[in-house]
N, C-alpha and C positions, 0 to 999 in steps of 0.2 A: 445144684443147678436150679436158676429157676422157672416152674412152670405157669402154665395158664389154664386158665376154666376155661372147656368148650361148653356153654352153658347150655349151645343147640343140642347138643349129644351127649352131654353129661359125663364125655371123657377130658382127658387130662394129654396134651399135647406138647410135643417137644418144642420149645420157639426155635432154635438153632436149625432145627429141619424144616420149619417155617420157612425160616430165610433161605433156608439152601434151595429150595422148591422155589421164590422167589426170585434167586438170581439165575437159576436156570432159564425162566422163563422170561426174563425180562432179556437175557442176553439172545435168546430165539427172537424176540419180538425186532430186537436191534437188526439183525442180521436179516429179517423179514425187510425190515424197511429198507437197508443200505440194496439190496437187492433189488425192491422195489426201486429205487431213486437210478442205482447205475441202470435197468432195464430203462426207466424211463430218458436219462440223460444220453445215453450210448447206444443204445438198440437201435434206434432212427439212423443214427452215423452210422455202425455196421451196415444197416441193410443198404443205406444211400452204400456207400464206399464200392457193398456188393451188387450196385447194379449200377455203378459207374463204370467200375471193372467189366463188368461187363459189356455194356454199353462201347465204352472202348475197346475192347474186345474185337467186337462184330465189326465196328467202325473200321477201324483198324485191315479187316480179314475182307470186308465188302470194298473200301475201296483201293487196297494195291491192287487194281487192275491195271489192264493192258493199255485202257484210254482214258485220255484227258485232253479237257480241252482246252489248246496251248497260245494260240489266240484268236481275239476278235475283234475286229474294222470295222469301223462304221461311216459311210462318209451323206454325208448329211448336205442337202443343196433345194431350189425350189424351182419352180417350172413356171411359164405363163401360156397361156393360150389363147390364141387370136382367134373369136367368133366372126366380128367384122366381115361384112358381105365383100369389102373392097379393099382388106387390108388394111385401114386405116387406124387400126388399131383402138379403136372407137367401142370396143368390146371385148373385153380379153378377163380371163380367171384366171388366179394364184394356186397353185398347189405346191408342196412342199413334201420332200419323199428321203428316205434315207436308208439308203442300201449296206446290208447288214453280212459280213463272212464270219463262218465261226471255223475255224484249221481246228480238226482233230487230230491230236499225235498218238499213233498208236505201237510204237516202237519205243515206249518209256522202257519196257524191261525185257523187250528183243528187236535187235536190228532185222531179224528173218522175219519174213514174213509168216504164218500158222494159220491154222484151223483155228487158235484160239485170238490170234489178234486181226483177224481181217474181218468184216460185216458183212452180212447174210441179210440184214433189213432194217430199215431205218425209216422211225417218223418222230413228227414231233405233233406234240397236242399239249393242251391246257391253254394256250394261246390268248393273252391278255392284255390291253391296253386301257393304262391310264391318263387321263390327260384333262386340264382345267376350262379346258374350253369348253362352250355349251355347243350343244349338235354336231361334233364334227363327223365327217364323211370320211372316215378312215379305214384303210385294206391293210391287210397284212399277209402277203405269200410265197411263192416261191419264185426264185430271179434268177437266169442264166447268168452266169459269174460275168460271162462277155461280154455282158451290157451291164455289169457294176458300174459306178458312176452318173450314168444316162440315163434320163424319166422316159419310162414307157410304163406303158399299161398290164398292171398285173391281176389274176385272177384272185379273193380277196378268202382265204384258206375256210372251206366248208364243216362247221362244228367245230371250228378252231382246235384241228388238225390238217398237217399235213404228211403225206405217204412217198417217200421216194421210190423208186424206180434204182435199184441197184446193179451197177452195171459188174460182173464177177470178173470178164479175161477183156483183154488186148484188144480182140475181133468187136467184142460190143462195145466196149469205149470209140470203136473208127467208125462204125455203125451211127453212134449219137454223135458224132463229130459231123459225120456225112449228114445225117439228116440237117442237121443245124447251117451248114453250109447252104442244103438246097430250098432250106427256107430262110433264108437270109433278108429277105423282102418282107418278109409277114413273122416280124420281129414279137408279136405278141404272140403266137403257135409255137412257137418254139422256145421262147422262155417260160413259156408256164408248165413244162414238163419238167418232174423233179427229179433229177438225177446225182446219185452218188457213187464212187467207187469203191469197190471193195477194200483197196489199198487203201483209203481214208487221204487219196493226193489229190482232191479237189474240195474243198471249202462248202459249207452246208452255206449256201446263199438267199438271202430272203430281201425282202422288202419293203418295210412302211410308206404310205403314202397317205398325206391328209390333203384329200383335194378339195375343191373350189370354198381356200378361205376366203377368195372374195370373189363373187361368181360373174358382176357383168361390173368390170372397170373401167371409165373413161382417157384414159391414158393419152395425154394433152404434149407428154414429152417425143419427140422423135426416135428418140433412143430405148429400146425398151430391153433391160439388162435380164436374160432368160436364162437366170442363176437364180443363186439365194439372194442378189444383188436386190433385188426387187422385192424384195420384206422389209427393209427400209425402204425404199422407194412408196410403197403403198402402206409403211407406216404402222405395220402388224406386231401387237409385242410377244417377243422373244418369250415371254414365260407361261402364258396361256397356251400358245403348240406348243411345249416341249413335252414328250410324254417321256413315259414310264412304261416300260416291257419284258413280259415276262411268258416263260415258255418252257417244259420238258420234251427233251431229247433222250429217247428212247433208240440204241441200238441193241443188234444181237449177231454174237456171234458164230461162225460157221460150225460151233457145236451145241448151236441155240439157246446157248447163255444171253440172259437179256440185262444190261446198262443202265442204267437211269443217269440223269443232267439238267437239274435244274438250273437255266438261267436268267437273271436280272439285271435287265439295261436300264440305264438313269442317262439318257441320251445328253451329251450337251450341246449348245446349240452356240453360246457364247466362252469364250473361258481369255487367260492374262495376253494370248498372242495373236487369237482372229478370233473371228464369227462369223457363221453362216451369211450375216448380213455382206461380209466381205466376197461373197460369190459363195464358197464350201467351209465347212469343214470339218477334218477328220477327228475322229476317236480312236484310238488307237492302247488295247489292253492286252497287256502277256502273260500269261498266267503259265510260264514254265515250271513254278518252283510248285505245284502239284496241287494248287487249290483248287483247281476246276477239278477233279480226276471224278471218273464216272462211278456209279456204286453198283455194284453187283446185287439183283433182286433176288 
């Protein structure tokens, strides 16, 4: 067998146990690195995959709730107003307002009514609007369903929130009926009171309003169209008022479990069959197949 001079030690060493000591270690170094490389290549995907899982998970567990919101109306039209000392219409402002229902269905996964699917309180806040126009004078707040369609004047939501008024039995719903009855004349006291039922059978109603796009009009025709007819008439483009709106709806239920719902209007104002410029018109979104659904906090 041949050997070698360790000439540092002055001993004499086996080469054959060289190499064996040498393949040991170079097959550790291998397995070092393949280890190193799948940590690096696959360790990311695990942990992603483990908090996707999860992620969907929660998602998953948070929103099979009780509520979702099943749809949302929008009908869209504009107003004019006569300053004119004599009627003659010699002074008159454009505003433009669009009344807003959101139907919550809270019978997705019981036709009975419960402790867990009826509301105990409801507001909504984060309250947002986008829009291209420079200055505009825009309200956003709460609208008695009764005067859906009809401009009047609403109170314009403070800290961009609003708090309802939740009405629980039978006796309080004829209560706010009666009231609303005997303020029927003073149409702005009684729609700026926010009310919902615990049964979720009246519509969370609200209102945008962009008043005086154009504040003192000399209005030369006879005829003055007190629709959205009169935004072509006065010539106003469609894509400057259209906003953008957005809002969280916060309910909770009567075992004070609390909801969240966030939603996003892209109002239109034109589209392939009318236009607001036509007098109205509607928007009109169904979200039965479970997109809206609320998420459990």
């Amino acid at each position: 067998m041949s050997k070698k001079i360790d000439f540092k030690k002055g001993k004499l060493r086996d080469v054959g146990t060289i190499f064996d000591f040498c393949r040991i270690g170079i097959l550790g170094l291998s397995f070092i690195a393949l280890f190193i490389i799948y940590v690096l290549l696959f360790g990311g995907k695990i942990e992603n995959n483990r908090y996707a899982t999860s992620t969907t998970k929660f998602y998953n567990e948070n929103s099979a709730t009780d509520f979702q919101v099943e749809q949302i109306l929008v009908y869209s039209s504009a107003y004019a107003n006569d300053h004119s000392d004599n009627g003659n219409l010699t002074d008159i402002s454009i505003s433009q307002f669009s009344d807003i229902a959101i139907y919550i269905d809270n019978k997705k996964n019981s036709n009975e009514l419960s402790e867990k699917n009826t509301v105990n309180k409801l507001y909504i806040d984060n309250i947002a609007v986008s829009i291209a126009q420079e200055n505009p004078q825009i309200k956003l707040g709460y609208k008695n369903f009764s005067l859906f369609g009809k401009y009047n004047s609403i109170l314009d939501a403070e800290d961009a929130r609003i708090d309802f008024t939740v009405a629980h039995s039978n006796t309080e719903k004829d209560q706010i009926a009666t009231q609303r009855i005997e303020n029927e004349e003073d149409e702005t006291t009684y729609s700026n009171v926010p009310t919902f039922y615990t049964d979720c059978s009246n519509p969370i109603t609200l209102s945008y309003i962009n008043e005086n796009l154009i504040e003192h009009l000399n209005y030369k025709n006879k005829y003055v169209p007190f629709s959205g007819a009169i935004l072509n008439t006065a010539k106003i483009n469609l894509d400057t008022i259209k906003p953008k709106i957005s809002f969280d709806i916060h309910l909770f239920n009567n075992y004070n479990e609390e909801y969240v719902r966030s939603v996003y209007l892209d109002l239109v104002f034109k589209d392939n069959k009318s236009s607001i410029g036509d007098g109205y018109i509607i928007q009109y979104n169904n979200y039965e197949n479970g997109s809206l659904s609320f998420l459990k906090k």
